[in-house]
N, CA, C and O atoms as a printed pandas DataFrame, in Angstrom:
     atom_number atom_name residue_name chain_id  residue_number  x_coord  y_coord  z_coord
0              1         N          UNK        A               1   -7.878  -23.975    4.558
1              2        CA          UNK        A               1   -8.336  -23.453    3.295
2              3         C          UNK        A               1   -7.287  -23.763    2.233
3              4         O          UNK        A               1   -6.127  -23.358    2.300
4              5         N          UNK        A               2   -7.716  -24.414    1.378
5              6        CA          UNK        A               2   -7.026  -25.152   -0.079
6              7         C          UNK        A               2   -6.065  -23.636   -1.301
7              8         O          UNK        A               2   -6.161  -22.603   -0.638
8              9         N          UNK        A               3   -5.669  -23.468   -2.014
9             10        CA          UNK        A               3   -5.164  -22.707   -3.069
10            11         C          UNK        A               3   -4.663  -23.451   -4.162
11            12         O          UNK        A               3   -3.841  -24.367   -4.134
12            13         N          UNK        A               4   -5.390  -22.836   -5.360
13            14        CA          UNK        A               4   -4.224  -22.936   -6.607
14            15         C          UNK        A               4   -3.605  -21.754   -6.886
15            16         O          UNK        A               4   -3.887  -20.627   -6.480
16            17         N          UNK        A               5   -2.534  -22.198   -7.787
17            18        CA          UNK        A               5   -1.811  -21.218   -8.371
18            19         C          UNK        A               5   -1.577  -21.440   -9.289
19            20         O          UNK        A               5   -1.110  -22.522   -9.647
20            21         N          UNK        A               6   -2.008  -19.750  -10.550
21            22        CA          UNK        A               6   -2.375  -19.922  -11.680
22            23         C          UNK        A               6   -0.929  -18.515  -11.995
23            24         O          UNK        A               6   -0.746  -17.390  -11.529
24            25         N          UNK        A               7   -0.248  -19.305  -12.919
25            26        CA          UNK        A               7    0.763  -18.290  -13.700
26            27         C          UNK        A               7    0.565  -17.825  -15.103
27            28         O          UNK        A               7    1.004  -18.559  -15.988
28            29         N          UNK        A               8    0.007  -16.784  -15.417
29            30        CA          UNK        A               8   -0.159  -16.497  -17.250
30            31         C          UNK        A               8   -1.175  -17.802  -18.125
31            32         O          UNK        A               8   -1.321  -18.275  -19.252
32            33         N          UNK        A               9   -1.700  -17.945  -16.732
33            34        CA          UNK        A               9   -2.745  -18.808  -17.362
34            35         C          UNK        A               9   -4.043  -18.390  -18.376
35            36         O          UNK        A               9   -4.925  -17.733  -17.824
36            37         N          UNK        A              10   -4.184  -18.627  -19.426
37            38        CA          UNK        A              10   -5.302  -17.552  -19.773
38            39         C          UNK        A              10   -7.048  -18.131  -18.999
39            40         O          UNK        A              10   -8.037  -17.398  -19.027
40            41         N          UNK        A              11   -7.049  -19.467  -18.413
41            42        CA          UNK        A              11   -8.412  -20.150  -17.864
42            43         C          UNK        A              11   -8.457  -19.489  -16.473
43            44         O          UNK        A              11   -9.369  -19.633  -15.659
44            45         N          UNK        A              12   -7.163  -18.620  -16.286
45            46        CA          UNK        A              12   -7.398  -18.737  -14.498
46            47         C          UNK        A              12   -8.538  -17.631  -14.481
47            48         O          UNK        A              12   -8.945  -16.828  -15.320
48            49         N          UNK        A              13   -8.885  -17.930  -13.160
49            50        CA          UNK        A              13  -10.293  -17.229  -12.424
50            51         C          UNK        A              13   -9.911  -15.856  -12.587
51            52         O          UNK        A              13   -8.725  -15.569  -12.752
52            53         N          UNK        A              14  -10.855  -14.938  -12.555
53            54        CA          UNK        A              14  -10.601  -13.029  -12.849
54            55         C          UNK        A              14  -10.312  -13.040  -11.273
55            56         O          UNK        A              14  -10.875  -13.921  -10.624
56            57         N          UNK        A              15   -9.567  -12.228  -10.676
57            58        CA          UNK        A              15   -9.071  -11.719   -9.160
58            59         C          UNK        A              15  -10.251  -11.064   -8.906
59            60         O          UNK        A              15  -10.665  -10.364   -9.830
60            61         N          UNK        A              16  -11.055  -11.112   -7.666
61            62        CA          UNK        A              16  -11.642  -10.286   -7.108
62            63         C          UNK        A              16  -10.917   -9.531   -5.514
63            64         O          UNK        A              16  -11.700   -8.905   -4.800
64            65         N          UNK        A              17   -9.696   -9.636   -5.156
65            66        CA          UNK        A              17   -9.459   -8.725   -4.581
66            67         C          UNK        A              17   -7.122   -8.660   -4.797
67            68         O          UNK        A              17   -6.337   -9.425   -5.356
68            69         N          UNK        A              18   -6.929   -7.353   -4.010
69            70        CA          UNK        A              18   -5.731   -7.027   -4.324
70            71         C          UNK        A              18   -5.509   -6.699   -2.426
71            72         O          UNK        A              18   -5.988   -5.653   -1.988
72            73         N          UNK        A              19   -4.679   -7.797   -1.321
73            74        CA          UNK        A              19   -4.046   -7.864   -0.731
74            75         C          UNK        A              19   -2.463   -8.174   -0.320
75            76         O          UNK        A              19   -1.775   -9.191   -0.407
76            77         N          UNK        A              20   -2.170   -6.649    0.233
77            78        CA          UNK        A              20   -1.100   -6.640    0.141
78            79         C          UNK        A              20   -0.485   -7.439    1.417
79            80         O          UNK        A              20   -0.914   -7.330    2.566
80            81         N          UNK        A              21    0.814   -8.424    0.927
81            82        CA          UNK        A              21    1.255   -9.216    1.476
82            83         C          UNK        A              21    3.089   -9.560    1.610
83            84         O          UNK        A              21    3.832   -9.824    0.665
84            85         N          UNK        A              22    3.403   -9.471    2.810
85            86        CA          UNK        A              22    4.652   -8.783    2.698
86            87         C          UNK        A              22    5.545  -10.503    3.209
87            88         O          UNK        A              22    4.879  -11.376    3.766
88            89         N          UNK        A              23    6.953  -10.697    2.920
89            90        CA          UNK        A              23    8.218  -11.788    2.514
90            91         C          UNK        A              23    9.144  -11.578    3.707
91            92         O          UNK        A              23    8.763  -10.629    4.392
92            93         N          UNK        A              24    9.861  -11.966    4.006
93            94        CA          UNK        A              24   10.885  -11.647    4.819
94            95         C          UNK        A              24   12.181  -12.898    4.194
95            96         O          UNK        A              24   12.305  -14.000    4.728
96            97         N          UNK        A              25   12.889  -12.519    3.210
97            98        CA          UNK        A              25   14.322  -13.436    2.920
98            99         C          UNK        A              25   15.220  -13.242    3.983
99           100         O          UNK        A              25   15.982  -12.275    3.971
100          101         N          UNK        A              26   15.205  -14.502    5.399
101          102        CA          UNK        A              26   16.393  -14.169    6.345
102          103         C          UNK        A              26   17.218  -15.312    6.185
103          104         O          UNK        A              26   17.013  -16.525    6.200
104          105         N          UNK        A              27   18.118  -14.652    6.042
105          106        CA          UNK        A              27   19.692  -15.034    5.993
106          107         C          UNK        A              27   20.478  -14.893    7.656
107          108         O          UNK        A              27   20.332  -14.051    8.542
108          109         N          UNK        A              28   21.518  -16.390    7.542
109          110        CA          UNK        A              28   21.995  -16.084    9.044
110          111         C          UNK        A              28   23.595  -16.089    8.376
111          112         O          UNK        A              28   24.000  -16.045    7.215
112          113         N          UNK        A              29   24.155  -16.153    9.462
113          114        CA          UNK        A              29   25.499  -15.430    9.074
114          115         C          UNK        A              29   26.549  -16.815    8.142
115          116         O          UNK        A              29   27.649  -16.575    7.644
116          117         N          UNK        A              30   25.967  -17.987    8.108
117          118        CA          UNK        A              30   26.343  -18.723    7.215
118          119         C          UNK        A              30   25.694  -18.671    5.834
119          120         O          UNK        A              30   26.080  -19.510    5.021
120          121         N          UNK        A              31   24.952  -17.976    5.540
121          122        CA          UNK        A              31   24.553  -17.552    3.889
122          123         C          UNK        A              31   23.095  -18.834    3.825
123          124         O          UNK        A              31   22.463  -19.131    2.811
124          125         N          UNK        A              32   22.887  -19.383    5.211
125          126        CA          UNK        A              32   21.668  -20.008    4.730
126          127         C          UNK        A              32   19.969  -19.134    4.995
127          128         O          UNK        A              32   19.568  -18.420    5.914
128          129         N          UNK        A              33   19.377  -19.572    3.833
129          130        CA          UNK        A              33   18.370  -18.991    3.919
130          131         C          UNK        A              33   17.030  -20.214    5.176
131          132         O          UNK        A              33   17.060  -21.358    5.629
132          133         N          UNK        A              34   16.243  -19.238    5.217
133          134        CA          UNK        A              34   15.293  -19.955    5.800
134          135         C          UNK        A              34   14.111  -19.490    4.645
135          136         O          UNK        A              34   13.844  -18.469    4.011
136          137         N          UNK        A              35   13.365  -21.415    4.822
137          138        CA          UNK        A              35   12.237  -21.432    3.863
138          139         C          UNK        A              35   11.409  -22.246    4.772
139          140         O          UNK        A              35   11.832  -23.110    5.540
140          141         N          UNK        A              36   10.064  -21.846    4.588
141          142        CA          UNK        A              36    8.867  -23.032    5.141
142          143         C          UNK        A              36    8.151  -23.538    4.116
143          144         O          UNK        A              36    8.017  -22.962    3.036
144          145         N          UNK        A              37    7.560  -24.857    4.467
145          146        CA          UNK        A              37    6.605  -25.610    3.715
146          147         C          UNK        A              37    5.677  -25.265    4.220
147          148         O          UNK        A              37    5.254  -25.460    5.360
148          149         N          UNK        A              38    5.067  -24.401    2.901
149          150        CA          UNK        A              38    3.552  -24.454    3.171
150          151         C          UNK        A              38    2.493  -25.182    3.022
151          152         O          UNK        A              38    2.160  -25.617    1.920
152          153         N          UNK        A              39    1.573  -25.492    4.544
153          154        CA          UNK        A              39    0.717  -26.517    4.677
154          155         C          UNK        A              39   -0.189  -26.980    3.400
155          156         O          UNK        A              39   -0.176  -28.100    2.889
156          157         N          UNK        A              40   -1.094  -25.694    2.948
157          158        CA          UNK        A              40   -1.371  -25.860    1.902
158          159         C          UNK        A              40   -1.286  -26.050    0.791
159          160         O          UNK        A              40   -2.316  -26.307    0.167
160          161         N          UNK        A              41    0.194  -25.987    0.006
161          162        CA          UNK        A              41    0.276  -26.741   -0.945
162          163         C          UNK        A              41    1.489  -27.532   -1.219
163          164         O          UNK        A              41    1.768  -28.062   -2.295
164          165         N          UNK        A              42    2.210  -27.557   -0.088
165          166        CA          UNK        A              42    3.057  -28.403    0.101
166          167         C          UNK        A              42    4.642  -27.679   -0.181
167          168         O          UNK        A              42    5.722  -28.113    0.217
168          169         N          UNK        A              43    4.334  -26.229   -1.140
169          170        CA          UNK        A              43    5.378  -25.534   -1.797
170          171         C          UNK        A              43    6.497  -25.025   -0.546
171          172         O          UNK        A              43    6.070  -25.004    0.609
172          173         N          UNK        A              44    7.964  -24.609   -0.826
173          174        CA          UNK        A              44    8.695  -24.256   -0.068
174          175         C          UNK        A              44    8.887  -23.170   -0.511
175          176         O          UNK        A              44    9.249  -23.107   -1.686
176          177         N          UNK        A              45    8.713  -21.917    0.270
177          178        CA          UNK        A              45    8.199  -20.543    0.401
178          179         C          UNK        A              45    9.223  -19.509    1.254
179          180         O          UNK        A              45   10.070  -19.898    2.057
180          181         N          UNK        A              46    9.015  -18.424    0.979
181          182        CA          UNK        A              46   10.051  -17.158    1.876
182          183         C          UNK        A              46    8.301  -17.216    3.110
183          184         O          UNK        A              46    7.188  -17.184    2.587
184          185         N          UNK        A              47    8.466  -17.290    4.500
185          186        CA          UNK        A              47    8.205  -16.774    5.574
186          187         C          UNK        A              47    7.001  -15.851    5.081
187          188         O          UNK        A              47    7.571  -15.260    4.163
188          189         N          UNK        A              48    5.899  -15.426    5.098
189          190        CA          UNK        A              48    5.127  -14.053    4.810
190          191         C          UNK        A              48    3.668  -14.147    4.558
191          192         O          UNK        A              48    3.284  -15.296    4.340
192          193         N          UNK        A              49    2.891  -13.353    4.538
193          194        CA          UNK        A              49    1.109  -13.071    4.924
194          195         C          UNK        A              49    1.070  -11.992    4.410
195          196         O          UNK        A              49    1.926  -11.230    3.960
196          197         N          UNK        A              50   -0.435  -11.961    4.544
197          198        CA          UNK        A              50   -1.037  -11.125    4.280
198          199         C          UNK        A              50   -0.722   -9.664    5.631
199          200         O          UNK        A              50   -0.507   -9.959    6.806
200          201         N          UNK        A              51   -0.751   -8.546    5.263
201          202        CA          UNK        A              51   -0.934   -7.202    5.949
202          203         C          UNK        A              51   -2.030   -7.358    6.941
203          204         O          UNK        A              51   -3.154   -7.731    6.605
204          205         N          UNK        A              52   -1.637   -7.016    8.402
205          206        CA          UNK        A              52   -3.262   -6.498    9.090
206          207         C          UNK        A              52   -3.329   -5.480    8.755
207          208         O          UNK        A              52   -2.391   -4.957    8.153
208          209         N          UNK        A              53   -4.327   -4.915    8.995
209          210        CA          UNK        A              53   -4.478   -2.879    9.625
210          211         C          UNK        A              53   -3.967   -3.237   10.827
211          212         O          UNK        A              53   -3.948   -4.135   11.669
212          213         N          UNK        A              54   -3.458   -1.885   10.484
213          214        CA          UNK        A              54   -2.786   -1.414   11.471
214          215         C          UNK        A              54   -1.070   -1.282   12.109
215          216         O          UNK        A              54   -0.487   -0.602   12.953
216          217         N          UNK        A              55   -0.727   -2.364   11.140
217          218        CA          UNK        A              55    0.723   -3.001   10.980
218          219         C          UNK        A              55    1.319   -2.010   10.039
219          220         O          UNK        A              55    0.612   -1.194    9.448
220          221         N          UNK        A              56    2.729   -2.079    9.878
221          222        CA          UNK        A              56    3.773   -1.599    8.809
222          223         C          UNK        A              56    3.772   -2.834    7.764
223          224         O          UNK        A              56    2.924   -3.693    8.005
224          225         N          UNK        A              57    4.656   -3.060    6.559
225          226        CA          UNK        A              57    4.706   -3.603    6.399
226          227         C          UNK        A              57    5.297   -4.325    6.229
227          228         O          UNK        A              57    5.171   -5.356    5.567
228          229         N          UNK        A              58    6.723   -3.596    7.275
229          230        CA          UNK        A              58    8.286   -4.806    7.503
230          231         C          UNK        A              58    7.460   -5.528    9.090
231          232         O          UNK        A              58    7.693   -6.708    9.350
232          233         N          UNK        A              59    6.570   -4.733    9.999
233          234        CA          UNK        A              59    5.987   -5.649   10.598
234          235         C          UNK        A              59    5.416   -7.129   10.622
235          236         O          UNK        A              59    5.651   -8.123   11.308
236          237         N          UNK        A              60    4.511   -6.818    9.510
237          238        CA          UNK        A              60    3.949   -7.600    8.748
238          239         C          UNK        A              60    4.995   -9.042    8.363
239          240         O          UNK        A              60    4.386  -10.096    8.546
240          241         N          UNK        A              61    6.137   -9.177    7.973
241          242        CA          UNK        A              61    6.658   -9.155    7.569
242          243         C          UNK        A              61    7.742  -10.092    8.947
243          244         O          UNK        A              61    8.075  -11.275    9.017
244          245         N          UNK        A              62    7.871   -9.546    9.369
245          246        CA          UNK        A              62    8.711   -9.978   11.007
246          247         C          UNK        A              62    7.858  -10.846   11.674
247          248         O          UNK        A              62    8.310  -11.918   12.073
248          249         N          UNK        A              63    6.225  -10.435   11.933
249          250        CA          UNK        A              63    5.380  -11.107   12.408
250          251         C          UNK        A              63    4.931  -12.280   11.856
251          252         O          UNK        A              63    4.618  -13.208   12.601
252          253         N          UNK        A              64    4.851  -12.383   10.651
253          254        CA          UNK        A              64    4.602  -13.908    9.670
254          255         C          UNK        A              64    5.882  -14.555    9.655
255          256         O          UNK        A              64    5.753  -15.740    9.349
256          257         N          UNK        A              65    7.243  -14.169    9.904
257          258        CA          UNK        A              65    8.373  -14.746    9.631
258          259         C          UNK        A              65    7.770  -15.770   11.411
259          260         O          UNK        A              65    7.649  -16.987   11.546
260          261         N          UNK        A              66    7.579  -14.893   12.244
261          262        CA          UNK        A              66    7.664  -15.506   13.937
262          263         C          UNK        A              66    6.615  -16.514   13.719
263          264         O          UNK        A              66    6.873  -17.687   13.991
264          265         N          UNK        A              67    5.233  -16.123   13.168
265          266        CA          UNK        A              67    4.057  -17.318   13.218
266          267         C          UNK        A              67    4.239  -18.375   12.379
267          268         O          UNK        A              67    3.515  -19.349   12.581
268          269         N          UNK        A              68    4.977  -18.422   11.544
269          270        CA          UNK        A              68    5.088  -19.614   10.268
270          271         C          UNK        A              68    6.708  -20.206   10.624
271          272         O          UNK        A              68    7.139  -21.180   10.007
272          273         N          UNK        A              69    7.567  -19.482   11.720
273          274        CA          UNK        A              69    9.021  -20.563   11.718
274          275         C          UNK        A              69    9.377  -20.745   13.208
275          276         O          UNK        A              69   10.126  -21.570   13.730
276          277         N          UNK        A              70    8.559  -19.643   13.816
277          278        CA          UNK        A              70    9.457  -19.935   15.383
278          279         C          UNK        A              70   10.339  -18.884   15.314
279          280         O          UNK        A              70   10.708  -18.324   16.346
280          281         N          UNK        A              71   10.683  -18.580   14.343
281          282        CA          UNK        A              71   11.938  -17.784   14.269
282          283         C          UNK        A              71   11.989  -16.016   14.565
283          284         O          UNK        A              71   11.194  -15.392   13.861
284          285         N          UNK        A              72   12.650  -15.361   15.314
285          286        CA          UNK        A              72   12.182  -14.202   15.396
286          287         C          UNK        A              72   13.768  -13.400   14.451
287          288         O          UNK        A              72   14.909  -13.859   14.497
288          289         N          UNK        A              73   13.419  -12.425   13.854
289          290        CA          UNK        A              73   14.012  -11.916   12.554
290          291         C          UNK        A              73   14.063  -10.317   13.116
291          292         O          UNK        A              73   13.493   -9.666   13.992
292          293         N          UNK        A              74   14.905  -10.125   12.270
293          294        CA          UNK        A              74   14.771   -8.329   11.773
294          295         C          UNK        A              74   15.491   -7.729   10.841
295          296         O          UNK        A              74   16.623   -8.021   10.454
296          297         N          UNK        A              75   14.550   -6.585   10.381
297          298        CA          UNK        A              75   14.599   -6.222    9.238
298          299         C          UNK        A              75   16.696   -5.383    8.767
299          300         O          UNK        A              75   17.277   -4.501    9.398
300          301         N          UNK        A              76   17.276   -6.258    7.339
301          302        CA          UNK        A              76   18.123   -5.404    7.425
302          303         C          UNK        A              76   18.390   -4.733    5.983
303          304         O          UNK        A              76   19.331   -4.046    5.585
304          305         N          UNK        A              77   17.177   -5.200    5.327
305          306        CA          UNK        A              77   17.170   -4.789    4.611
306          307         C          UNK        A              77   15.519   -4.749    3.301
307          308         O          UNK        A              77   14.439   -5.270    3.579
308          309         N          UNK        A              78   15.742   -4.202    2.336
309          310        CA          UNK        A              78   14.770   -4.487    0.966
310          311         C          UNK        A              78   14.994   -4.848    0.436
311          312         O          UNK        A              78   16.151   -4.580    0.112
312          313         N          UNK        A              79   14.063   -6.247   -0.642
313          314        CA          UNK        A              79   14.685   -6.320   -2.003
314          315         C          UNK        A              79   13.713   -6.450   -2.815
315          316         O          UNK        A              79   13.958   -6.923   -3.924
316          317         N          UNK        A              80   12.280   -6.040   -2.451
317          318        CA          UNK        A              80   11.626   -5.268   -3.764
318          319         C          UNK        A              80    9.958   -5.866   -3.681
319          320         O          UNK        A              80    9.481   -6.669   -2.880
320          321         N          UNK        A              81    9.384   -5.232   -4.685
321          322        CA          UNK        A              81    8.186   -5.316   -4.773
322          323         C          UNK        A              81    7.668   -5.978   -5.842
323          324         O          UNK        A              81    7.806   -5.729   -7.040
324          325         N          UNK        A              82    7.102   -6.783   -5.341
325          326        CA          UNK        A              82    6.512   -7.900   -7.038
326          327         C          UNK        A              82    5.225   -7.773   -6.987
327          328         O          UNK        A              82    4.584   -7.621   -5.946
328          329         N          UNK        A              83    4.807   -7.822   -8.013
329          330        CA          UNK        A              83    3.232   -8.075   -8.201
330          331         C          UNK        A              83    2.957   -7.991  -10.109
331          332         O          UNK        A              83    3.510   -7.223  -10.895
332          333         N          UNK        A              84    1.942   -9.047  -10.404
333          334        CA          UNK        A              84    1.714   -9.495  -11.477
334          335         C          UNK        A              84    0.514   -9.598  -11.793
335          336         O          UNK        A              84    0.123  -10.678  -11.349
336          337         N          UNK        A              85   -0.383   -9.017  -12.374
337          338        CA          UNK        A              85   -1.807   -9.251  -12.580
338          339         C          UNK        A              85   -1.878  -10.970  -13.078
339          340         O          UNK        A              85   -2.715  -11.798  -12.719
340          341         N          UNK        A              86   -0.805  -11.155  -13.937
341          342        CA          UNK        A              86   -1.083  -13.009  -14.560
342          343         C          UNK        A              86   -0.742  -13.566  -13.310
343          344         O          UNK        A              86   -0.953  -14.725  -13.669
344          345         N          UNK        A              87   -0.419  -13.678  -12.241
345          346        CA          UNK        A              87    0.015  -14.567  -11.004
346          347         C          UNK        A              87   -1.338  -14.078  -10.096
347          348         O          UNK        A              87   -1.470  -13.108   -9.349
348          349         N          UNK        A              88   -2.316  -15.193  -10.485
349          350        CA          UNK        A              88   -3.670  -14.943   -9.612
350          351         C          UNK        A              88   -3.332  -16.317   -8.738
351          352         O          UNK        A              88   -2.295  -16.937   -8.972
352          353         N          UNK        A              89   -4.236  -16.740   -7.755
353          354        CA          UNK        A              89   -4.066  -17.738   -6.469
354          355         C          UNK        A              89   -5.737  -17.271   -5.913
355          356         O          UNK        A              89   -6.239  -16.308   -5.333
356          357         N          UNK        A              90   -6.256  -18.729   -6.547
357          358        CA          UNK        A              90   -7.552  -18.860   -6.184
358          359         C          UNK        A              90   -7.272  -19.995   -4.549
359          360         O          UNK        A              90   -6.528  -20.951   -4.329
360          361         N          UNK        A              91   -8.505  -19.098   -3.537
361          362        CA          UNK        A              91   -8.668  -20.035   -2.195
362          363         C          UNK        A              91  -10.220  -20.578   -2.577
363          364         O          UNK        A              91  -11.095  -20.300   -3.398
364          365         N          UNK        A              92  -10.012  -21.531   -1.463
365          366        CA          UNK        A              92  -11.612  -22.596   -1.524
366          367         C          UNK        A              92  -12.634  -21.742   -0.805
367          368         O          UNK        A              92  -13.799  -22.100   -0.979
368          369         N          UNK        A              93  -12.473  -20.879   -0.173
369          370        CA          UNK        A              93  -13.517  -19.794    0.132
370          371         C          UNK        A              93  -13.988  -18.680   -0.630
371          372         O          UNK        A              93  -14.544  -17.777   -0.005
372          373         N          UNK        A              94  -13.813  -18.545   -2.403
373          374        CA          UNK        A              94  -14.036  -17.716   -3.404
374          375         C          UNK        A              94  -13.606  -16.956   -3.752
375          376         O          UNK        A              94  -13.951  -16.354   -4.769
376          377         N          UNK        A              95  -12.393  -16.607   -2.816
377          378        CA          UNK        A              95  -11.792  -15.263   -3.170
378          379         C          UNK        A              95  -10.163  -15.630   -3.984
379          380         O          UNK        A              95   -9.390  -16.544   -3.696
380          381         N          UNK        A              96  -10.047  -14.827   -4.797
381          382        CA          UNK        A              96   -9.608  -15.066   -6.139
382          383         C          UNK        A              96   -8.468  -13.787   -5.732
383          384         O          UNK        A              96   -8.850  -12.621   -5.828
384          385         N          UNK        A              97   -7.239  -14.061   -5.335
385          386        CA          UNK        A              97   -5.928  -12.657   -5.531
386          387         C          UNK        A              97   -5.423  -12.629   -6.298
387          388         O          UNK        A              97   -5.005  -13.680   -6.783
388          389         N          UNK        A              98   -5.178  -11.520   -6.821
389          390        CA          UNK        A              98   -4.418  -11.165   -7.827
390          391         C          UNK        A              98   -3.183  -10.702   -6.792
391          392         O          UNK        A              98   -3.525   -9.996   -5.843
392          393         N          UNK        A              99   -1.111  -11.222   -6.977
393          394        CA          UNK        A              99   -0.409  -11.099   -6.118
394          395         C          UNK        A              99    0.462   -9.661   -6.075
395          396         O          UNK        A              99    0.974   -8.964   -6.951
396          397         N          UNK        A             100    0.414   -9.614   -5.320
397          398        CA          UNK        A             100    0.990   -8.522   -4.695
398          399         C          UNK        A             100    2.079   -8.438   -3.310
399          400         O          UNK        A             100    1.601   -8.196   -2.202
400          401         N          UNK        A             101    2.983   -8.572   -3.417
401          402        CA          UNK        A             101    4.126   -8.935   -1.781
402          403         C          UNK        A             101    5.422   -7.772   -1.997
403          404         O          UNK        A             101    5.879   -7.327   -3.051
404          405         N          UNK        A             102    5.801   -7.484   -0.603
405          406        CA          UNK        A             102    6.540   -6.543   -0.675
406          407         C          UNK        A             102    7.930   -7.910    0.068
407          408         O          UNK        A             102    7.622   -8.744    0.920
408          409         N          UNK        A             103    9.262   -7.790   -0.500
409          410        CA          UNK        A             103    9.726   -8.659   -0.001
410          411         C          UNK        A             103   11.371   -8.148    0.576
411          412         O          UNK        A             103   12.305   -7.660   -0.061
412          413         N          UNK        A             104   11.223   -8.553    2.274
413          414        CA          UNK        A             104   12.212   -7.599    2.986
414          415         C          UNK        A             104   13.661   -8.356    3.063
415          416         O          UNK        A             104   13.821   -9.396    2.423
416          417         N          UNK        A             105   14.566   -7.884    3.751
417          418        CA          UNK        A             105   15.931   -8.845    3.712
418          419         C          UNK        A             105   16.002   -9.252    5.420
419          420         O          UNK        A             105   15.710   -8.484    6.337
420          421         N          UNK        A             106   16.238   -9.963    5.486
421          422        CA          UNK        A             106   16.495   -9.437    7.261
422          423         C          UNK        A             106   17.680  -10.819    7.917
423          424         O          UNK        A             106   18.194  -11.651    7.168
424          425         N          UNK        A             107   17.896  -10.768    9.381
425          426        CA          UNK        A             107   18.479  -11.856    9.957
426          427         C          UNK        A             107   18.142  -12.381   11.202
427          428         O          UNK        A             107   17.646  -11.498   11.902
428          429         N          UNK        A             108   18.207  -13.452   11.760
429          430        CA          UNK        A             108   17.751  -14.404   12.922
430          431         C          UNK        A             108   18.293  -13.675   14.219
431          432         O          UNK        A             108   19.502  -13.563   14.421
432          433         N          UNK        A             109   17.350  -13.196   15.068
433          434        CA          UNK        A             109   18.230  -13.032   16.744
434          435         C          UNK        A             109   17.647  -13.593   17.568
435          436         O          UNK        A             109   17.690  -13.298   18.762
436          437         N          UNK        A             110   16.928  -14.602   17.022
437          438        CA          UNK        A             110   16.519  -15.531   18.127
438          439         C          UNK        A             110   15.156  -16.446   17.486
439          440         O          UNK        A             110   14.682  -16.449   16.350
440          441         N          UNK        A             111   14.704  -17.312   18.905
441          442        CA          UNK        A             111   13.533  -18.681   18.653
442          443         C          UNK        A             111   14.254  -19.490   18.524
443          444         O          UNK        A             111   13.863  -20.639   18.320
């Protein structure tokens, strides 16, 4: 499934939904960060997804860091909550987010 991303755009699409979606910034003990390329738009990104039910949302968070790097993480910290009604991200299946991510600190103990 395809995405754009629309910043303070005034043409972008109206959001029809608000999923919360949580970051994980891990740092290893040499001050490097880990980033993935995401398939879909090629961008280099912090680790992170969307929330299941049922999850926390440093889970959330640990669990997208493991499915998107290999890498297994944990949480050591917070560094905050973003969300922007002008930062919408239209997918090719119609649904239109308006963003919302909670974004954690953490470090590598393994993968």
């Amino acid at each position: 499934m395809g995405r754009t991303e629309y910043y303070n755009d005034p043409k972008a699409p109206k959001a029809n939904t608000l999923i919360p979606a949580n970051n994980l910034l891990v740092v290893d003990d040499n001050g490097a960060i880990l980033l993935q390329r995401r398939r879909d738009t090629g961008q280099w990104a912090l680790p992170g997804g969307a929330q299941d039910i049922g999850e926390t949302a440093a889970q959330c968070a640990m669990r997208e860091c493991l499915e998107e790097t290999g890498i297994i993480a944990e949480i050591t910290g917070f560094l905050g909550v973003y969300t922007n009604p002008n930062h919408i991200v239209a997918y090719t299946d119609g649904e239109i987010r308006q963003q919302y991510e909670n974004t954690y600190i953490g470090r590598p103990v393994g993968g």
